[in-house]
C-alpha positions in Angstrom: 94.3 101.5 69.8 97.4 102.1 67.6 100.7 103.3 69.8 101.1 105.9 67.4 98.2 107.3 65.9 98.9 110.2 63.1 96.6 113.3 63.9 95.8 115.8 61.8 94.3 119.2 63.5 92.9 121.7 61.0 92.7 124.7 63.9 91.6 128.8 64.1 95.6 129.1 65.0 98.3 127.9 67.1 101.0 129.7 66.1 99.4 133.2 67.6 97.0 133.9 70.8 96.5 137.2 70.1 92.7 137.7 70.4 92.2 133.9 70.9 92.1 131.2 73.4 92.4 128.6 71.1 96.4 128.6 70.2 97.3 128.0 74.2 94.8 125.0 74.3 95.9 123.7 70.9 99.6 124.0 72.2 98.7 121.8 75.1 96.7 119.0 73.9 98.9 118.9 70.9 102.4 118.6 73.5 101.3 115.7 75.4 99.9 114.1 72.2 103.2 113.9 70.7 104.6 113.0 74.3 102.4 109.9 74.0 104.0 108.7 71.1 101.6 109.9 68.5 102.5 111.9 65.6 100.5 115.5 65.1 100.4 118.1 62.3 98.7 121.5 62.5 97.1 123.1 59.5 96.5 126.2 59.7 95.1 129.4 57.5 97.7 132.1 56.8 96.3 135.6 57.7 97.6 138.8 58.2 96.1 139.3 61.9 97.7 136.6 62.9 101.2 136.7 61.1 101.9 139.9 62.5 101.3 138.5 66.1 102.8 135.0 66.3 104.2 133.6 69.3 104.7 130.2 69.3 108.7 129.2 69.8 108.3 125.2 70.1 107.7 123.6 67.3 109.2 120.3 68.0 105.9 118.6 69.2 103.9 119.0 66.1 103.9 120.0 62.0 102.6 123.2 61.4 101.8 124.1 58.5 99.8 127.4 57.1 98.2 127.3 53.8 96.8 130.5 52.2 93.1 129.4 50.6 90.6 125.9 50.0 92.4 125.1 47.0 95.6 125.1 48.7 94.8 122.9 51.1 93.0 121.0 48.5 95.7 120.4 45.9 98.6 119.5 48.4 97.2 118.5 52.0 94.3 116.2 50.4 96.8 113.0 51.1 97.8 113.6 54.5 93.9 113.7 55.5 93.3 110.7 53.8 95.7 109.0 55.3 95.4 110.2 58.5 93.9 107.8 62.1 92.4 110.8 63.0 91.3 114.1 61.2 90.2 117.2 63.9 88.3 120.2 62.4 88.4 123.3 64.9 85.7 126.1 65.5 86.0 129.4 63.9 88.1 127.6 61.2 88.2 130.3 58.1 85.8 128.8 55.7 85.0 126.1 58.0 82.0 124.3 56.9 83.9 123.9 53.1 86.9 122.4 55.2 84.5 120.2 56.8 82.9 118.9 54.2 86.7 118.2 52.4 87.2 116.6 55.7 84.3 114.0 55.9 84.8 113.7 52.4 88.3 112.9 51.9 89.1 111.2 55.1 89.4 107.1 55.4 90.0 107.6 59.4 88.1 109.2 62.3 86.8 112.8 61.8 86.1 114.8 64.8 84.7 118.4 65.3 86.7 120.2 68.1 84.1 123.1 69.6 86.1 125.4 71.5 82.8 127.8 71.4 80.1 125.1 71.6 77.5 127.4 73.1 78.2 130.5 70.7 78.1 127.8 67.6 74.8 126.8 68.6 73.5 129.9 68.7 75.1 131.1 65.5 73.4 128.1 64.1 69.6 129.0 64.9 70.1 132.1 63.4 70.9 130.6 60.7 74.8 131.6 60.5 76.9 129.3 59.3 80.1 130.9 59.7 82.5 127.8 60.5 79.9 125.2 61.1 76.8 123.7 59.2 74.0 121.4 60.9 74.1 119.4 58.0 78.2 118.8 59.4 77.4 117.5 62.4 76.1 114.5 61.8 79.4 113.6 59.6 81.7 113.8 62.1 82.2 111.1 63.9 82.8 112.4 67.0 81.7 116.3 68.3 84.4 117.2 71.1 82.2 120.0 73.1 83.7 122.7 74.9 80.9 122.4 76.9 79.4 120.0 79.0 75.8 118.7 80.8 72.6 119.3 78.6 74.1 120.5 75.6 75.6 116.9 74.8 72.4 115.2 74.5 71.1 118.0 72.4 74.3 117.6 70.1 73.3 114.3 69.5 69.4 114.1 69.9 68.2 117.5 67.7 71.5 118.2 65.5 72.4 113.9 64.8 76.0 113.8 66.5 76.7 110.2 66.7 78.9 110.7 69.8 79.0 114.2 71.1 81.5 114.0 74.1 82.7 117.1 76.7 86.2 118.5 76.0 87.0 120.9 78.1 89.9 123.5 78.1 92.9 122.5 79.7 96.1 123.9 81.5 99.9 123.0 80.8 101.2 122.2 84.7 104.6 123.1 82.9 103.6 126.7 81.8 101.3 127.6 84.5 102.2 127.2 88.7 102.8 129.4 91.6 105.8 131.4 92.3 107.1 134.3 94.1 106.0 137.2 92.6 105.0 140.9 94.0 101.9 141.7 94.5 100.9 144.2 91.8 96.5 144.4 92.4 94.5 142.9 94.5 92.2 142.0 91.3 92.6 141.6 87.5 91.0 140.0 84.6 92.5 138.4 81.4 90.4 138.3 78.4 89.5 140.1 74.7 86.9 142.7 75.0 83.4 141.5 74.1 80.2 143.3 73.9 78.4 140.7 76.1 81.3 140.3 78.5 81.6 143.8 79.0 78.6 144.9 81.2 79.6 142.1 83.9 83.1 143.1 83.7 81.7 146.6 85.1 79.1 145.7 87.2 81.6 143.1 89.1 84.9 144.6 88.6 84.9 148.3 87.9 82.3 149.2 90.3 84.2 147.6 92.5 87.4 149.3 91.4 85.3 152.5 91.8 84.1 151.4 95.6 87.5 150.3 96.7 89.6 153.6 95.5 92.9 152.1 97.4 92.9 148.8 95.7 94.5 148.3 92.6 93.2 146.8 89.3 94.4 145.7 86.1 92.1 144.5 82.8 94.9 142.6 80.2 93.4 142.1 76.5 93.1 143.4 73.4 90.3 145.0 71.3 88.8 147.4 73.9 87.1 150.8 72.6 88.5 153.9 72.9 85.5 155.6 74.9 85.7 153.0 78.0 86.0 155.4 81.0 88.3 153.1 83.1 88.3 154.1 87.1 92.0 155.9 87.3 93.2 152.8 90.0 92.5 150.7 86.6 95.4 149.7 85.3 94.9 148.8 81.5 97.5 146.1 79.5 96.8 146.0 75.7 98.1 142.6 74.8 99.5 139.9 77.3 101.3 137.1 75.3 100.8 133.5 76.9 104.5 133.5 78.0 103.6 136.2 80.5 100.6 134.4 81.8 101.7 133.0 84.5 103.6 136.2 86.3 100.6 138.0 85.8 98.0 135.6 87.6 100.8 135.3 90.6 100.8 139.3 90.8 97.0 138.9 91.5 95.8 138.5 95.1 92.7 137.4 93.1 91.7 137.4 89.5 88.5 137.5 88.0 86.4 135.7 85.4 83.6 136.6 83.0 81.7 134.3 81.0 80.0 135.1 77.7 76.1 135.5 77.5 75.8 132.0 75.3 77.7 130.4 77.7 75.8 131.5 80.4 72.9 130.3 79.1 74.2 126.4 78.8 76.1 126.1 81.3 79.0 123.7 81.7 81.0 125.7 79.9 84.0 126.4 82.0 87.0 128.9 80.6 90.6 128.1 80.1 91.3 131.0 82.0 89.7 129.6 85.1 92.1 126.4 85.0 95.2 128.7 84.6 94.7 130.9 87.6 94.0 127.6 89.5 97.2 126.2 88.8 99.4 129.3 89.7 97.4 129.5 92.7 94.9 132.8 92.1 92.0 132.6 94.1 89.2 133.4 91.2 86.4 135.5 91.9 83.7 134.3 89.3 80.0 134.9 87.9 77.6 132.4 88.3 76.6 129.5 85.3 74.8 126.1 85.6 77.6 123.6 86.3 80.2 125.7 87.8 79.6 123.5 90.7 81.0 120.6 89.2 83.7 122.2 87.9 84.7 124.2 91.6 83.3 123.9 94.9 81.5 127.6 95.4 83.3 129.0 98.7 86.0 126.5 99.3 87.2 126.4 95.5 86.3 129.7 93.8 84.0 132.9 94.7 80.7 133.8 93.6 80.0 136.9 92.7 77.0 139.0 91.9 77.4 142.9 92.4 80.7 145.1 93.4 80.1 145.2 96.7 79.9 141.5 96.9 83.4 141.6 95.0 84.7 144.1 97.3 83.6 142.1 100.1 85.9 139.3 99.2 89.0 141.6 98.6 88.9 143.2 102.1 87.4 141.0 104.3 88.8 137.1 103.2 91.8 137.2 105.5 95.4 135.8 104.1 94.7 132.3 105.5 91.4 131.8 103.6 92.7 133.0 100.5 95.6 130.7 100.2 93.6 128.0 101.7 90.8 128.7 98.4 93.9 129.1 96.2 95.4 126.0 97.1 91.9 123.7 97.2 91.7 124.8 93.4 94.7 124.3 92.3 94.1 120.5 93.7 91.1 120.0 91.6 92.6 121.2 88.4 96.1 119.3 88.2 93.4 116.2 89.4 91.2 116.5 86.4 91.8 119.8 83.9 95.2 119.3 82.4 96.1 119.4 78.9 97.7 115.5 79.7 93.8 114.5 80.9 92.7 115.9 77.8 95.2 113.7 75.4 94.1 111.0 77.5 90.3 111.7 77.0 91.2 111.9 73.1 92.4 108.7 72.7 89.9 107.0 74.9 87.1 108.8 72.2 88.9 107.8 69.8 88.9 104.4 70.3 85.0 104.8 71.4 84.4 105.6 67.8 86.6 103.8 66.1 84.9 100.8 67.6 81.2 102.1 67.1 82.3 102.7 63.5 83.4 99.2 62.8 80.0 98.1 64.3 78.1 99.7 62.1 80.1 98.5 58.9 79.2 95.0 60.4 
């Protein structure tokens, strides 16, 4: 493989996480690319949500670029993909099966699909929505990088025609995200942008519990909640946390809590950025339950299980101070061993190079 391979990444956004997970794990990968010698540009639609919320600061690892429409990035972008070792495509793209198809089509090097939603585009796709991604696509790329894991790879490739459907998990930036001294502020919160699905688990394992456990304390961070939400009063409710503010807020948690969407649920190996964070800055998490979470965590020793309120309240009152640091510090292990954003540049090139050779064989 080249030293220095020139990537381009055509991405929802990096330049603003508001309402998005994407930008943080883009930011990631994208650093410890460039800190492996390769060179990295970031094209990116210009719209007003996310122009009015940017906050990205660095741009010294990467070229970003925003482009307002197709024909923009059509008419003075076309060269760069041609040209380019490898050519990335993101989920939830704005008009992403049109910039896929100007992908496969234009490109001379590897083309890869980067599915930050794998088990929502799947099931966008048997109902027949094609919002950012087209079955037809998938066997043009030469490479589908899968948020999620397990099952779901050998379906990529076996009913939709991926020729190399590979996991690609979220990842964590060890420099952003580690433990330190920090009050106290709740004994639980939870990070993440309201969703209908995510929302009746969010009550049944956190606000019941808030509403069980009147002298704890509680916080829900995100945007995009309705106004009628009757939040317990020992709720405490933050609107919009910026990534820079990440890290205090998991280290004011005793624990923190995580919700995974319905799709994601149902396949399984799907694990959430968030979980990797809290990890590192040494949160205990207190999760639901999906297929595979055992290979992500050890259930009891590396994160908590939990299926009602009561069960959550269990594990706030009656885990004593040793146990939770000792479940703190067993998952913060497990991700700086496998989940950071430098295993995930490291995983990129070694697909790369996978496909790059299995293309050459089939020109042969």
């Amino acid at each position: 493989m080249k030293n220095n391979l020139n990537i381009v990444f055509l991405g929802l956004s990096i330049t603003s996480s508001w309402g998005n997970g994407h930008a943080t794990t883009f930011r990631g990968l994208i650093r410890e690319l460039h800190k492996n010698g390769h060179n990295v540009t970031f094209l990116e639609r210009d719209v007003p949500w996310y122009a009015s919320n940017r906050d990205l600061k660095d741009f010294s690892y990467c070229n970003t670029i925003l482009y307002s429409d197709q024909d923009e990035l059509r008419e003075q972008h076309s060269e760069m993909i041609r040209t380019a070792d490898l050519v990335i495509v993101g989920s939830y793209v704005p008009e992403g099966v049109a910039v896929g198809h100007f992908v496969v089509e234009t490109a001379e090097g590897i083309t890869a699909f980067y599915d930050i939603d794998t088990p929502v585009t799947l099931a966008k796709i048997e109902k027949n929505d094609f919002e950012y991604l087209h079955p037809d696509l998938i066997p043009m790329y030469h490479i589908y990088l899968s948020f999620t894991g397990g099952p779901t790879l050998k379906r990529l490739e076996e009913q939709y025609g991926s020729p190399m459907a590979r996991p690609f998990y979220c990842s964590f930036d060890p420099e952003l995200y580690f433990p330190e001294e920090q009050e106290k502020q709740w004994d639980l919160g939870y990070l993440g942008t309201y969703s209908t699905d995510r929302q009746p688990p969010l009550t049944k394992l956190m606000l019941h519990a808030a509403e069980r456990f009147q002298k704890g304390r509680f916080v829900v961070a995100g945007p995009q909640y309705p106004a009628d939400i009757e939040w317990p009063s020992n709720v405490e409710r933050i609107e919009h946390l910026p990534p820079s503010e990440h890290r205090k807020f998991y280290n004011s948690q005793r624990f923190t809590m995580n919700i995974t969407r319905d799709d994601m649920i149902r396949a399984g190996y799907s694990p959430s950025v968030r979980l990797f964070e809290a990890a590192a800055c040494n949160t205990p998490i207190i999760s639901d339950y999906w297929e595979g979470i055992e290979s992500i965590f050890e259930p009891g020793k590396e994160i908590l299980i939990s299926k009602s309120g009561e069960e959550t309240v269990g594990y706030l009152t009656e885990i004593s101070e040793e146990k939770r640091q000792q479940i703190a510090a067993s998952a913060r292990e497990k991700v700086l061993a496998f989940h950071t954003a430098a295993h995930r540049a490291k995983e990129l090139e070694t697909y790369y190079s996978e496909a790059t050779a299995f293309s050459r064989m089939i020109q042969e």
